[in-house]
N, C-alpha and C positions, 0 to 999 in steps of 0.2 A: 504494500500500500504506500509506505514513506517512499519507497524508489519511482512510484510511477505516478507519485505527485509531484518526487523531485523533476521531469525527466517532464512530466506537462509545463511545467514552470520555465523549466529550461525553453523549451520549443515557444510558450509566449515569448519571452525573453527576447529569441533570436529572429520571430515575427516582426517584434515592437519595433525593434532597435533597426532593422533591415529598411522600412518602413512601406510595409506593404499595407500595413492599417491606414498609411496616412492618406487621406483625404486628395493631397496636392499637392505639388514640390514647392518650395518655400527656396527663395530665390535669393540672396543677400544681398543687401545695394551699399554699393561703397558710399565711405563720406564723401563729401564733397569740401572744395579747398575752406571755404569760409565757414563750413559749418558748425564749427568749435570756436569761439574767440581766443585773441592770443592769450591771455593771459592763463587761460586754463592749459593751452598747450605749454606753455613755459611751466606751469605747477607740474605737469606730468611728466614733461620732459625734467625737471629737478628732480619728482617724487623715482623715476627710473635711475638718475644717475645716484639718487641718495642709497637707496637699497642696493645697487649693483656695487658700489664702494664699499659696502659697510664689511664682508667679506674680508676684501684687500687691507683695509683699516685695523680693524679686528684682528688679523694677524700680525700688522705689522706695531699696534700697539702691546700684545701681548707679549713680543720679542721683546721691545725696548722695556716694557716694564720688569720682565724677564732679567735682564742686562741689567738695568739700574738694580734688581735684588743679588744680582752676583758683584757687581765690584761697592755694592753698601755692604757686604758680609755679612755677618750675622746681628749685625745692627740696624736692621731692616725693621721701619717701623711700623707697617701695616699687618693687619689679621689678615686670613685668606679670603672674608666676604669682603673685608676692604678692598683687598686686591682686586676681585673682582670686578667689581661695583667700578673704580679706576680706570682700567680695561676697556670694562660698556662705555663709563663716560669717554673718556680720549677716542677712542672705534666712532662713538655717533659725533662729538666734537668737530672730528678728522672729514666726516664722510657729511655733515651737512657745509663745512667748507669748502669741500669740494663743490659740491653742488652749488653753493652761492658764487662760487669761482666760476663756472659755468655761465650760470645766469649772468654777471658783469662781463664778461668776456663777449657773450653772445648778445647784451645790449649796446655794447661798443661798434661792432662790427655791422 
């Protein structure tokens, strides 16, 4: 019984999804040039380079804080959620500068 409701389920599944149910093809229409204002294109054009940085930032703060706890030796004055916490900050610090670098750069030109 459980195998040949699984095995109906499946076959809707592969109906639904195939789209032999559907009614009509549904056709996608591209934007057109004006139809976003700039401003929002420049938020998502930031909001893309803020996120795709944050990666590259994130690792490259986690070395230098890294480094700074190797030559402070054992005199290092942070806890490990402080460390952390550090890290995040410097990573999004890093990676929303960029992006404001970005946007100055791209309202110059």
């Amino acid at each position: 019984m459980r195998k040949t409701f699984c095995m109906l389920l499946a076959i809707l599944f592969v109906i639904v999804s195939s789209g032999i149910l559907a009614a009509e093809e549904i056709e996608p229409i591209p934007y057109e040039k004006d139809e976003f204002p700039q401003p929002l294109r420049d938020l998502r054009r930031g909001e893309i380079i803020f996120f795709g940085s944050v990666p590259i930032t994130f690792l490259l703060s986690g070395l230098s804080w890294e480094i700074g706890q190797a030559v402070a030796g054992d005199s290092y004055p942070f806890s490990d959620s402080q460390h952390t916490y550090n890290i995040l900050i410097t990573a999004g610090t890093l990676s929303l500068g960029i992006a404001l670098l970005d946007y100055i750069i791209g309202r110059l030109n």
